[in-house]
MDAnalysis code that builds the backbone (N, CA, C; Angstrom):
import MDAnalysis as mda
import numpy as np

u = mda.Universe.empty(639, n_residues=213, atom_resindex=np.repeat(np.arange(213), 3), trajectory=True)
u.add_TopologyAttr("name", ["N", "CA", "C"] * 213)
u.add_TopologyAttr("resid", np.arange(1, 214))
u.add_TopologyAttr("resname", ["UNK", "UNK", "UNK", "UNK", "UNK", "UNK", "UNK", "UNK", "UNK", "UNK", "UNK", "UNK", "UNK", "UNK", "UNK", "UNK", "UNK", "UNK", "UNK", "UNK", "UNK", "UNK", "UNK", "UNK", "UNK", "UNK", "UNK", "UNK", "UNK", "UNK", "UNK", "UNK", "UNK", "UNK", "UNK", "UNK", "UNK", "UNK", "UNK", "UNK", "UNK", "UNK", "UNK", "UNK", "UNK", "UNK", "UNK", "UNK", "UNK", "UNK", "UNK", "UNK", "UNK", "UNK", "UNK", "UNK", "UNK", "UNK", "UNK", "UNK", "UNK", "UNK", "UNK", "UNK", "UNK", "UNK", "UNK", "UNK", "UNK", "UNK", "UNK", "UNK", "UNK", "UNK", "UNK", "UNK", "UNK", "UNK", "UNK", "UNK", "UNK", "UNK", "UNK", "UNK", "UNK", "UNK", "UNK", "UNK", "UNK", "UNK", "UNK", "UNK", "UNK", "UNK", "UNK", "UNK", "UNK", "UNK", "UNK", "UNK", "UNK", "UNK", "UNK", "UNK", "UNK", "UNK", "UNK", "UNK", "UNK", "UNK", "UNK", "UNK", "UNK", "UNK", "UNK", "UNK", "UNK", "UNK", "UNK", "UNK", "UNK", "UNK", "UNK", "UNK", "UNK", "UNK", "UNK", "UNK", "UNK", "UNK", "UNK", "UNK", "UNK", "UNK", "UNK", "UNK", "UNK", "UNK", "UNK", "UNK", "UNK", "UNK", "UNK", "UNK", "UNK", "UNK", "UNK", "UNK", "UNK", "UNK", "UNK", "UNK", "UNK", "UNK", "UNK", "UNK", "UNK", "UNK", "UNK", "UNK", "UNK", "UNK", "UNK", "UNK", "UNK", "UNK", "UNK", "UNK", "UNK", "UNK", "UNK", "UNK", "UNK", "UNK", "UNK", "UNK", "UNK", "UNK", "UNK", "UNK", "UNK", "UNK", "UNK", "UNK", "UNK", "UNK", "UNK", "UNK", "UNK", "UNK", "UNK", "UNK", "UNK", "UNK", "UNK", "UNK", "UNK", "UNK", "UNK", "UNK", "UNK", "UNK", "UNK", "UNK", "UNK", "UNK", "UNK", "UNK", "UNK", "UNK", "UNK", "UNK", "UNK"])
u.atoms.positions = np.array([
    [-5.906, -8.242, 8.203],
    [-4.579, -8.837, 8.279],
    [-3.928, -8.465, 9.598],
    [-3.334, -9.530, 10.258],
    [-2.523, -9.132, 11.226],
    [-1.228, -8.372, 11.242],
    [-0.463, -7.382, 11.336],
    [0.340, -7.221, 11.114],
    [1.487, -8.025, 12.071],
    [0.994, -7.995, 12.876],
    [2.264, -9.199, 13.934],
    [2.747, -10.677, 12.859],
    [2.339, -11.164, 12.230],
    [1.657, -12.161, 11.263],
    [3.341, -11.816, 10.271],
    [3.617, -10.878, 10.134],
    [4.433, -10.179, 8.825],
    [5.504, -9.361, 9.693],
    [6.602, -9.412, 9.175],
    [7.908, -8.368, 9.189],
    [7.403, -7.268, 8.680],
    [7.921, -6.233, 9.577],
    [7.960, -4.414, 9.020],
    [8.022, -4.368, 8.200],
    [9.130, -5.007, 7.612],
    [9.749, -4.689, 5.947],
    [8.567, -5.225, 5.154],
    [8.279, -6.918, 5.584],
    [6.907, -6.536, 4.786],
    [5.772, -5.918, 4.291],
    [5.256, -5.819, 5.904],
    [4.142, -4.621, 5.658],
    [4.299, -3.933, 4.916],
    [5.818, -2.944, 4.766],
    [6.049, -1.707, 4.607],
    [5.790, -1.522, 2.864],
    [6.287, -2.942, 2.162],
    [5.901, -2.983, 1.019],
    [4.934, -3.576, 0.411],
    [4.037, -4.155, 1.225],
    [2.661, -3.928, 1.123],
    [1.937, -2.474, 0.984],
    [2.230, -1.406, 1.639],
    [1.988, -0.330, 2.261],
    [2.204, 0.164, 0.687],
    [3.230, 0.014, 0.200],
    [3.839, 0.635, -1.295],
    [2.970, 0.371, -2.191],
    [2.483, -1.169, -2.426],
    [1.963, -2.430, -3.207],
    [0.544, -1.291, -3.360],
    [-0.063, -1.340, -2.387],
    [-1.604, -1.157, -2.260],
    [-2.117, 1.092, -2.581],
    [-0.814, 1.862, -1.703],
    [-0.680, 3.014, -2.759],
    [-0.743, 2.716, -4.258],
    [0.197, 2.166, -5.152],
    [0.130, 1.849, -6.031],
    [-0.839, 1.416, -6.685],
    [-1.909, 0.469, -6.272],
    [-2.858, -0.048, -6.975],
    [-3.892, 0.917, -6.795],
    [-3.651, 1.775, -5.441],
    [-5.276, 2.998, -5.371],
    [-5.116, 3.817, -6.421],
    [-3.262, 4.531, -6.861],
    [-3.237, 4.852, -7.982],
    [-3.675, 4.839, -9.213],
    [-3.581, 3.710, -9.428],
    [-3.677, 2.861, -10.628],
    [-5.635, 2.989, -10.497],
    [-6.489, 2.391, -9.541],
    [-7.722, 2.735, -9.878],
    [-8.222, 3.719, -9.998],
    [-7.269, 4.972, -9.133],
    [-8.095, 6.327, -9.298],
    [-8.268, 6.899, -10.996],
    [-6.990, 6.153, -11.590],
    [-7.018, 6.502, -12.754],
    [-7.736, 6.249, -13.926],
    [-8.390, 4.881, -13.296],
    [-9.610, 4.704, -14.552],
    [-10.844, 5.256, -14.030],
    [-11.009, 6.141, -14.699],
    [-12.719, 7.093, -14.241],
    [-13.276, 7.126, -15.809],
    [-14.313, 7.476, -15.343],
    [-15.678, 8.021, -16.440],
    [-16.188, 8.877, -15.679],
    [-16.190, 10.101, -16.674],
    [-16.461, 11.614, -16.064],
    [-18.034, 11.569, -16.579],
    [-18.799, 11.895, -15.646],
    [-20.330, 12.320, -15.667],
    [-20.335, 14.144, -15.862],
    [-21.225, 14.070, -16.529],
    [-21.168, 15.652, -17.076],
    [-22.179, 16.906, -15.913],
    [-22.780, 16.345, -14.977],
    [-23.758, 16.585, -13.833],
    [-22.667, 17.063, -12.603],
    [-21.520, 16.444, -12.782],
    [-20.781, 16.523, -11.343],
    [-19.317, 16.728, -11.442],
    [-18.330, 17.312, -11.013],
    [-17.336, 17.155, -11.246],
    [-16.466, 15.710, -10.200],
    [-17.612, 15.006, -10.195],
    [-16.996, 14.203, -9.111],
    [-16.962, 12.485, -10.091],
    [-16.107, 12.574, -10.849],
    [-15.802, 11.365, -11.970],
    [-16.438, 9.752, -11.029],
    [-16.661, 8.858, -11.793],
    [-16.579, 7.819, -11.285],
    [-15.448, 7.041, -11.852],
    [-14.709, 6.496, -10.705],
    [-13.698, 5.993, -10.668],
    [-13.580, 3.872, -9.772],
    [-12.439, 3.855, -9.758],
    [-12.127, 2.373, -8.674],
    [-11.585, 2.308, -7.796],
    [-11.250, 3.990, -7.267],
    [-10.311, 4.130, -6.471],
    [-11.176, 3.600, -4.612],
    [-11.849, 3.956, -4.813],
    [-12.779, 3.537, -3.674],
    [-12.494, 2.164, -3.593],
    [-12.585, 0.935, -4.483],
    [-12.769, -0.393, -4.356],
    [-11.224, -0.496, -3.572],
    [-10.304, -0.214, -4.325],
    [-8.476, 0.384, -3.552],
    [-8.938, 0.226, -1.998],
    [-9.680, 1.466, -1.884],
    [-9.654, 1.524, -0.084],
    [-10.604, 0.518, 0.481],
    [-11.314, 0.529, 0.006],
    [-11.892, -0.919, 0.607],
    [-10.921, -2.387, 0.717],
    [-10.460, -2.263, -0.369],
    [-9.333, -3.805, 0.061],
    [-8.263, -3.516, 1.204],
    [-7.486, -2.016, 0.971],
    [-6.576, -2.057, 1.386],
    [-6.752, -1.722, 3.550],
    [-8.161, -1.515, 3.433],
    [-8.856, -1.503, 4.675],
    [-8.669, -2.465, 5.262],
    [-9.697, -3.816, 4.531],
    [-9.514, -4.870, 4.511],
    [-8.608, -5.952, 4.498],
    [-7.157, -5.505, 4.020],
    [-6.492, -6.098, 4.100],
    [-5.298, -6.009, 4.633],
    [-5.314, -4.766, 4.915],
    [-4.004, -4.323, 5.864],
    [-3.851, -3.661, 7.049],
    [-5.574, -3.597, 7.363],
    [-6.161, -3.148, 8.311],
    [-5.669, -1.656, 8.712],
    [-5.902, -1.520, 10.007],
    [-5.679, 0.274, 10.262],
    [-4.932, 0.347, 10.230],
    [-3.933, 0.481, 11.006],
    [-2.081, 0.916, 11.149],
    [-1.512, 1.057, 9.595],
    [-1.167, -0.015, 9.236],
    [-0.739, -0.161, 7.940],
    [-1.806, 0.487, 6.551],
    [-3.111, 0.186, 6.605],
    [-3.779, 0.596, 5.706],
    [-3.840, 2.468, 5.779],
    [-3.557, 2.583, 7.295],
    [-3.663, 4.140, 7.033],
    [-2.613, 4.756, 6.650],
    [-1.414, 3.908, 6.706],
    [-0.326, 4.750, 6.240],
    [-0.458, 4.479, 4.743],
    [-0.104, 3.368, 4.310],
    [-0.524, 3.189, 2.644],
    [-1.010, 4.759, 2.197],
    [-2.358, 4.517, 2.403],
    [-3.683, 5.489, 2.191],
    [-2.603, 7.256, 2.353],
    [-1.945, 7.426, 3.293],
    [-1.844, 8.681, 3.502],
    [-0.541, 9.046, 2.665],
    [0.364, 7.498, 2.110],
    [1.363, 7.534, 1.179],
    [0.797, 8.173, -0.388],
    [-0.403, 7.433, -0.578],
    [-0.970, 7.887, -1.760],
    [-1.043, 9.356, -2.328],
    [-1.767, 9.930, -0.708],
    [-2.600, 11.207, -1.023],
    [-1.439, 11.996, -0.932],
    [-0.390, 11.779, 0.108],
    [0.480, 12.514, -0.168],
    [1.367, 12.704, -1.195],
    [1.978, 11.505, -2.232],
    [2.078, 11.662, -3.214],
    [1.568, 13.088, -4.409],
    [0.205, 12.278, -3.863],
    [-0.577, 13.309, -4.645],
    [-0.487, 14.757, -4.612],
    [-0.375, 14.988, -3.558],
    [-0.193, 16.467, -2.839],
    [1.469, 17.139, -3.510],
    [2.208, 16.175, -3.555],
    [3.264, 16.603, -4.113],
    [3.613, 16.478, -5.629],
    [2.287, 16.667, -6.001],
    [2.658, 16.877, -7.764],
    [2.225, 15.446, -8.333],
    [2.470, 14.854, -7.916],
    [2.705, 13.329, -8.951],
    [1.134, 12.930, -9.161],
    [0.881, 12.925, -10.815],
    [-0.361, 12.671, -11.229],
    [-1.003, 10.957, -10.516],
    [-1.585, 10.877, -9.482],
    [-2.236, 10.179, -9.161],
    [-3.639, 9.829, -8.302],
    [-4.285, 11.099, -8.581],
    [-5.604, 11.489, -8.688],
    [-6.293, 11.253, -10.070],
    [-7.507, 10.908, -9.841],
    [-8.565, 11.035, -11.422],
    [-8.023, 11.577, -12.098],
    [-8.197, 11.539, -13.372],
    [-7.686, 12.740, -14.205],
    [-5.694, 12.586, -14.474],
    [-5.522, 12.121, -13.938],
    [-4.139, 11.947, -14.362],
    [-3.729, 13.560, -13.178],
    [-4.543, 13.883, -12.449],
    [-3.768, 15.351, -11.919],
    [-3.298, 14.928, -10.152],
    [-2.529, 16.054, -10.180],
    [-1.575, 15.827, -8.610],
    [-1.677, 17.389, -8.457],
    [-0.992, 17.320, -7.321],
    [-1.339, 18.878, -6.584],
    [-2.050, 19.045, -4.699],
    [-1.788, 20.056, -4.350],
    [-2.375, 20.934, -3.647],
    [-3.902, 21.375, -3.908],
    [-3.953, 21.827, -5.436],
    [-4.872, 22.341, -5.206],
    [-6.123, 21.227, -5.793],
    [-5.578, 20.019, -6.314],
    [-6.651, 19.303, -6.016],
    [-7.868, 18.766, -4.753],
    [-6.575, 18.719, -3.688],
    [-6.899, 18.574, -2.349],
    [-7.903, 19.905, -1.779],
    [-7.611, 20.535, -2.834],
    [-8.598, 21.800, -2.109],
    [-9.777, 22.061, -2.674],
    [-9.830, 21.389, -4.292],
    [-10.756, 21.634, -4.976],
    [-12.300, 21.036, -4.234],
    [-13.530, 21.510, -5.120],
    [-14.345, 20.622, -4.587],
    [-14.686, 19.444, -4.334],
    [-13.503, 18.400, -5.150],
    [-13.494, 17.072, -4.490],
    [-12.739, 16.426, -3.673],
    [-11.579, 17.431, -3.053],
    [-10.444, 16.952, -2.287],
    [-10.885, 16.570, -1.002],
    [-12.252, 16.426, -0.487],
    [-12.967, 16.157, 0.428],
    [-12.653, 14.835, 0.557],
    [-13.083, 14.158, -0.723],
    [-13.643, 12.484, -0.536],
    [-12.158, 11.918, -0.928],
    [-11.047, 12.923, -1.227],
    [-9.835, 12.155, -1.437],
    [-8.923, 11.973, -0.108],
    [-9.396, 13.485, 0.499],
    [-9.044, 12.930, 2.073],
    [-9.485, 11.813, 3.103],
    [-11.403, 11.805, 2.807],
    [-11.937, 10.993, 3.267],
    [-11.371, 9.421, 2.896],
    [-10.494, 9.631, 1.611],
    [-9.902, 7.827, 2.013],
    [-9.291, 7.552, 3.051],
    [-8.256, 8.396, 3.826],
    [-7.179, 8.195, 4.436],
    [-8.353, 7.693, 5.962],
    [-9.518, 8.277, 6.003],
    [-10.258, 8.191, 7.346],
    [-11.163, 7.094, 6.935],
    [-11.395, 6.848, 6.323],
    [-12.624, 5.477, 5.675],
    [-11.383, 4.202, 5.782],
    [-10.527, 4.151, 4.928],
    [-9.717, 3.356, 5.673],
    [-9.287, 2.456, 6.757],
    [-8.883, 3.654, 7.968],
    [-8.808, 3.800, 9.415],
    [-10.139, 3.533, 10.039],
    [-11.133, 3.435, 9.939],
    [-12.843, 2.971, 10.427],
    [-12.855, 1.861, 9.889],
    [-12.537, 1.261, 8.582],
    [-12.529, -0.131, 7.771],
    [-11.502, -1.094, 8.916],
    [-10.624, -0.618, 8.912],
    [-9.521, -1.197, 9.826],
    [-9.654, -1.410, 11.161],
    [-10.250, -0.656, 11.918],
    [-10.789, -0.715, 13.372],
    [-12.056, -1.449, 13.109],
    [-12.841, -1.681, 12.696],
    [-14.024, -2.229, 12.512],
    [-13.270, -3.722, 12.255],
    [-12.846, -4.023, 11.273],
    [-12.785, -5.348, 10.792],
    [-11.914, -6.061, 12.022],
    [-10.881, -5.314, 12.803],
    [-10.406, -5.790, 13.861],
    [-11.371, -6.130, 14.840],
    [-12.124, -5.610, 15.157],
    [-13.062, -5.828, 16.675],
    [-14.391, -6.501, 16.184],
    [-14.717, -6.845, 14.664],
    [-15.249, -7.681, 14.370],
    [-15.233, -9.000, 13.344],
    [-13.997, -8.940, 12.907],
    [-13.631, -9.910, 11.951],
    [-12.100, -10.491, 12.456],
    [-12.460, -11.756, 12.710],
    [-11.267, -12.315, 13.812],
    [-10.705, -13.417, 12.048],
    [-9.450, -12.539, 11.933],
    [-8.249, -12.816, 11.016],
    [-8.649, -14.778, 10.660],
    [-8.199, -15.276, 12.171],
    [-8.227, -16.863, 12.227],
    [-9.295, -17.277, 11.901],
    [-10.373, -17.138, 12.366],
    [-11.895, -17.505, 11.602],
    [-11.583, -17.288, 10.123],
    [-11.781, -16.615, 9.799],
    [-11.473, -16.225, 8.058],
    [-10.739, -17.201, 7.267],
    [-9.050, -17.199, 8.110],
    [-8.354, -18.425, 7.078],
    [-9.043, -19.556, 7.652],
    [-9.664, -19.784, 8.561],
    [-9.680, -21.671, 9.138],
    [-11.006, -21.586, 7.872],
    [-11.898, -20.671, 7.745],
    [-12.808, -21.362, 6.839],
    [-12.379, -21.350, 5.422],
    [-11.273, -20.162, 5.113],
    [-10.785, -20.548, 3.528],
    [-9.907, -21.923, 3.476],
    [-9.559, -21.922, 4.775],
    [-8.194, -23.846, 4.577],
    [-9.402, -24.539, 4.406],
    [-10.376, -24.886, 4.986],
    [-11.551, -26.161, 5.333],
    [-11.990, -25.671, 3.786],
    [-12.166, -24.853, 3.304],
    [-12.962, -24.590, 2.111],
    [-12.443, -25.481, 0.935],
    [-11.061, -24.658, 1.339],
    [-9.743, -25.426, -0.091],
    [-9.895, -26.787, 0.322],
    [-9.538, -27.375, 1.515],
    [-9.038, -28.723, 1.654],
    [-10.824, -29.802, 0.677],
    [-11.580, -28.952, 1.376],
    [-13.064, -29.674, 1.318],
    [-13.169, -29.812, 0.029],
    [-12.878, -28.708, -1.058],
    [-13.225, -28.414, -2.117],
    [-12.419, -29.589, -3.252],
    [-10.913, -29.498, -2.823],
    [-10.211, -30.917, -3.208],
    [-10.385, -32.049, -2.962],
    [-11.050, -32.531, -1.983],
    [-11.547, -33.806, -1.532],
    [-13.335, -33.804, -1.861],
    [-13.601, -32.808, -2.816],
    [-15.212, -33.102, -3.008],
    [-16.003, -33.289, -1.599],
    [-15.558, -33.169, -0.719],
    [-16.201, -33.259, 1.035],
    [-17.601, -32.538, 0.625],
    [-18.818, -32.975, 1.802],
    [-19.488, -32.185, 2.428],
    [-19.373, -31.057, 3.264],
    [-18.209, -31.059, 3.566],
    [-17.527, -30.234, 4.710],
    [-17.330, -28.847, 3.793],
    [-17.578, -28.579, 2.135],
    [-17.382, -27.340, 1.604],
    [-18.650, -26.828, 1.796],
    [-19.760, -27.414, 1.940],
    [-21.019, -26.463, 2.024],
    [-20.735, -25.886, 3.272],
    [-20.448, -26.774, 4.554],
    [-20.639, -25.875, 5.599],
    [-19.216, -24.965, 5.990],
    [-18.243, -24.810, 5.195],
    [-16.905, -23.864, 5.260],
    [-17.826, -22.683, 4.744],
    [-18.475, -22.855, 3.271],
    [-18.865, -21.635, 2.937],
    [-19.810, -21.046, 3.570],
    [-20.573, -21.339, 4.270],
    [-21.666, -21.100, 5.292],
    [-20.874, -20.415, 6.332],
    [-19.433, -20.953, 7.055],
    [-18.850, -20.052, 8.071],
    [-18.023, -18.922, 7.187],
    [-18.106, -18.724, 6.149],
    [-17.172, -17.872, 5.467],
    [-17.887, -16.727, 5.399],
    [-19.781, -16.865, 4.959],
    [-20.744, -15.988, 4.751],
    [-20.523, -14.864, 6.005],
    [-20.767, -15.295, 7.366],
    [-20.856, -13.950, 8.380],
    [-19.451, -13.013, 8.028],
    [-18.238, -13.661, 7.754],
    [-17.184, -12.729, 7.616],
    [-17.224, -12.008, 6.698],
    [-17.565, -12.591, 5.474],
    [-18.063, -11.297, 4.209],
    [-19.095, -10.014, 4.646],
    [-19.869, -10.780, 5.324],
    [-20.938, -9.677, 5.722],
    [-20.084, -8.498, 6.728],
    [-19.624, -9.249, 7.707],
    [-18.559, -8.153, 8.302],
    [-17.747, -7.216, 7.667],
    [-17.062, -8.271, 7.010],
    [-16.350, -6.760, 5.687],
    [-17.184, -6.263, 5.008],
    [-18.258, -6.312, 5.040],
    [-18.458, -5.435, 3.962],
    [-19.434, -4.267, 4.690],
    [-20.037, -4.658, 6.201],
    [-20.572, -3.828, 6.960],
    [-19.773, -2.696, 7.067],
    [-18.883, -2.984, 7.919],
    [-16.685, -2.271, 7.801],
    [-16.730, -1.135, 6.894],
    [-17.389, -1.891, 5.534],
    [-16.683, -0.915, 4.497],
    [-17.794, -0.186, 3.946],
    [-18.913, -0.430, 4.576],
    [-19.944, 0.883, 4.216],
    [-19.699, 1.720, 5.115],
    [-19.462, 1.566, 6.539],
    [-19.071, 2.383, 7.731],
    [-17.995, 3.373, 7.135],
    [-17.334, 2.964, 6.675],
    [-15.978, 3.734, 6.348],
    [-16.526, 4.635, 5.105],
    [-17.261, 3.859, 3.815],
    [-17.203, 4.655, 2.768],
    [-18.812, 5.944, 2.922],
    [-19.523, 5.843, 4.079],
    [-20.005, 6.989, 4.853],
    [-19.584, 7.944, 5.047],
    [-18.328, 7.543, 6.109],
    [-17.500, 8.508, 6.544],
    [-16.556, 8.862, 5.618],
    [-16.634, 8.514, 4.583],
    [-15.840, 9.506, 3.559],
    [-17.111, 10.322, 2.683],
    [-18.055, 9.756, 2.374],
    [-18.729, 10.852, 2.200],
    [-19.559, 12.192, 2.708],
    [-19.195, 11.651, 4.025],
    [-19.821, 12.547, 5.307],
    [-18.608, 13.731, 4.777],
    [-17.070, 13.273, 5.097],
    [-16.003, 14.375, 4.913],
    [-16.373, 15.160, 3.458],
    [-16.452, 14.318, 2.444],
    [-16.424, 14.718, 1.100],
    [-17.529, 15.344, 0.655],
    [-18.675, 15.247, 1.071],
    [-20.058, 16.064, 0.666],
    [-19.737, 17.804, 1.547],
    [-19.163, 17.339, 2.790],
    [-19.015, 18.530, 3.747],
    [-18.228, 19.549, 3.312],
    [-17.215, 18.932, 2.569],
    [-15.858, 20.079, 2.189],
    [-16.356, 20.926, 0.479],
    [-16.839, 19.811, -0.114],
    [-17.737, 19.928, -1.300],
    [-18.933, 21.302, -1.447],
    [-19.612, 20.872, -0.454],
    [-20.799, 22.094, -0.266],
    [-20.012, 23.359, 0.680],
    [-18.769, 23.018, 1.432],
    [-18.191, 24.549, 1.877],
    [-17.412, 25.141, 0.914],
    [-16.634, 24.301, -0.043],
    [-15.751, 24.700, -1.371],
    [-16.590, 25.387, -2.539],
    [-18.242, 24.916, -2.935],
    [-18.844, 25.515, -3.773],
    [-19.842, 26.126, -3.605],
    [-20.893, 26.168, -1.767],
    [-21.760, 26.941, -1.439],
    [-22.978, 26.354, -2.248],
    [-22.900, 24.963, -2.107],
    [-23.804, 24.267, -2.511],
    [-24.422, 23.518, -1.875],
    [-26.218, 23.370, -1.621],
    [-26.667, 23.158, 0.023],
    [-26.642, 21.783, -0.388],
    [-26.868, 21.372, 0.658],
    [-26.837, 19.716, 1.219],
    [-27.648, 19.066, 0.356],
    [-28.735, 19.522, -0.300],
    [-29.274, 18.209, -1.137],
    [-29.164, 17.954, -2.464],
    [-28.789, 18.981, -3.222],
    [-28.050, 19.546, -4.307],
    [-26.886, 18.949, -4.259],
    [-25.731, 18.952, -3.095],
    [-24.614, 18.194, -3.115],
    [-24.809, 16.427, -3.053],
    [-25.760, 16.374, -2.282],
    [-26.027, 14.697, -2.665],
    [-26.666, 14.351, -3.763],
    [-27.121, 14.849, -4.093],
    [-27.496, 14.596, -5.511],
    [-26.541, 14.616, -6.690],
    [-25.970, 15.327, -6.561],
    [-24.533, 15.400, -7.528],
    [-23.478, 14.483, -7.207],
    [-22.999, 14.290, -5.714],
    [-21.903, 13.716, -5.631],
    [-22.036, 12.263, -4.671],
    [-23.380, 12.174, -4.346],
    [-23.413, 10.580, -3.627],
    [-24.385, 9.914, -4.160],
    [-25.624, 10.528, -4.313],
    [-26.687, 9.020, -5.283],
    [-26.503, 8.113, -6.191],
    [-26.051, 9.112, -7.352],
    [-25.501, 8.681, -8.320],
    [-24.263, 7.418, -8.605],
    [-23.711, 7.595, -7.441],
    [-22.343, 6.469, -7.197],
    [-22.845, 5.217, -6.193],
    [-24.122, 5.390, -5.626],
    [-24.220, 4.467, -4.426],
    [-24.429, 2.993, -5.432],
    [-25.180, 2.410, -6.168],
    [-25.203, 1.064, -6.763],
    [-23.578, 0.665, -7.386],
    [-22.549, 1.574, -7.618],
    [-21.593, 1.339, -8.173],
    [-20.889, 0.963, -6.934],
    [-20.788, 1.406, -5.842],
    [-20.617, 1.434, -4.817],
    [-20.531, 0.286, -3.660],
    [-21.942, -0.355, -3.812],
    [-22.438, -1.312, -3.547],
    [-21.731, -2.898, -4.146],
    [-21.347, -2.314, -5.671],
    [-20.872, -3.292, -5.975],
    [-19.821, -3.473, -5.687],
    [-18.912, -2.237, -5.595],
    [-17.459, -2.706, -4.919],
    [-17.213, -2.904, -3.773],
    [-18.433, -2.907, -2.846],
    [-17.935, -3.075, -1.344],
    [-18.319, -4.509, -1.932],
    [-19.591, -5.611, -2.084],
    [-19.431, -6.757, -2.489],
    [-18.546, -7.253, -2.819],
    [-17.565, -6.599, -4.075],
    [-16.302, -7.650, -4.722],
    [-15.118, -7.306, -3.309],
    [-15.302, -6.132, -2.848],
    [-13.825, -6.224, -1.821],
    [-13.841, -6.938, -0.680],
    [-15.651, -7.185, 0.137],
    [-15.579, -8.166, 0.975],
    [-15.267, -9.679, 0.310],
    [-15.883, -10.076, -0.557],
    [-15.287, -11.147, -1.022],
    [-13.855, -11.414, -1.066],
    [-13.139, -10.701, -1.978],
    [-11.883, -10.495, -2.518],
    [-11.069, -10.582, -0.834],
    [-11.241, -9.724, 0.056],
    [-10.789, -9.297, 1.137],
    [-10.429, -11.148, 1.975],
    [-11.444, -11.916, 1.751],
    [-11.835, -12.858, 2.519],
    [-10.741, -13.910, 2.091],
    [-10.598, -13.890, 0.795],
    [-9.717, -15.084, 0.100],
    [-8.597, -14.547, -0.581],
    [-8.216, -13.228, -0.017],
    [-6.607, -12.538, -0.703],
    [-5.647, -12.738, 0.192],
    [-6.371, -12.279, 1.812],
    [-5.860, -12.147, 2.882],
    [-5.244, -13.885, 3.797],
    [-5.856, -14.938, 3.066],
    [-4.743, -16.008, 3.646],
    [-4.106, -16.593, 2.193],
    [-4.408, -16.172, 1.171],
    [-3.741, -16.347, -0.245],
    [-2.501, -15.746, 0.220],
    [-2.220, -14.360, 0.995],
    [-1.304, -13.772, 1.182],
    [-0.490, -14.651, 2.121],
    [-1.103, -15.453, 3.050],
    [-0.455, -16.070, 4.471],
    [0.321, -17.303, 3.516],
    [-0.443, -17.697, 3.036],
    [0.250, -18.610, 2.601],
    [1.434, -18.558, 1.336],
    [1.687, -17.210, 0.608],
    [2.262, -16.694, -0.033],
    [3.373, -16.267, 0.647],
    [3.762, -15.687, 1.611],
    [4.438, -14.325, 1.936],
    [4.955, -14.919, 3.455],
])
């Protein structure tokens, strides 16, 4: 998303909008009994809000959240808030949103050009109402931009596990393959699937919004 595109004030409650919803996913988890590292939706959160509000804005969102969090207010897994979540052995990969984010956002800028994106969702819609031929080949220019987001958002959700495995194995003195095994294999196909639904989602929210807002 461009932010030039939108008023401050907008963004700004976008910025609110998208804290809110990382909230809201961190909170549905299923705790695995192997790891203290729950599976959750909060990840799919940063992937959109990467995606859709790009760096500037997506990193503040992102750092609205955690800070929240930091100040008590249950919106971490678990219904818990705190300090010392942030310190626990998973406060790694909760920081790593605020930086997965910020890589999602710089990435999708220098490779996913905003206008390409809506000109193939307008040609898509218009094609799609007029039964055209012209929808096979919209969705055909729509394909490289998904792939972009979603390249974006493995880059980013790396670098949160790069932070989060790192702070993880210095918080419990647990070596490197032992920690991937516990806290990244196990999540990568779940993973996979939400970078899929957020590049998608990302592709046709983001001029849903233009033309909304």
């Amino acid at each position: 998303m461009t932010s030039g595109t939108y008023s401050k004030t907008t963004m700004m409650i976008l910025c609110g909008i998208f804290a809110a919803v990382t909230a809201i996913c961190s909170l549905i988890t299923i705790p695995l009994g192997f790891t203290p590292v729950p599976v959750n939706l909060g990840t799919l959160s940063v992937f959109l809000t990467g995606g859709i509000l790009g760096k500037k804005y997506g990193t503040l969102s992102m750092a609205v959240y955690v800070l929240l969090g930091a100040a008590g207010v249950p919106v971490f897994s678990g219904f818990r808030g705190g300090i010392g979540v942030l310190a626990g052995p998973t406060g790694g990969y909760i920081i790593g949103y605020i930086v997965a984010v910020l890589i999602i956002g710089l990435l999708m800028e220098n490779t996913v050009k905003t206008s390409g994106s809506s000109s193939s969702e307008s040609e898509l819609s218009a094609a799609e109402k007029k039964s055209s031929p012209i929808g096979s080949s919209a969705r055909k220019k729509r394909i490289p931009v998904v792939l972009a987001c979603a390249a974006a958002m493995t880059a980013g959700l790396l670098i949160c596990y790069a932070l989060g495995t790192a702070w993880f194995m210095f918080s419990t003195s647990t070596p490197l393959w032992a920690s991937l095994v516990s806290c990244v294999f196990p999540f990568l196909p779940g993973d996979a699937i939400k970078i899929a639904a957020a590049a998608i989602l990302t592709t046709r929210l983001e001029p849903a919004l233009k033309r909304k807002i």
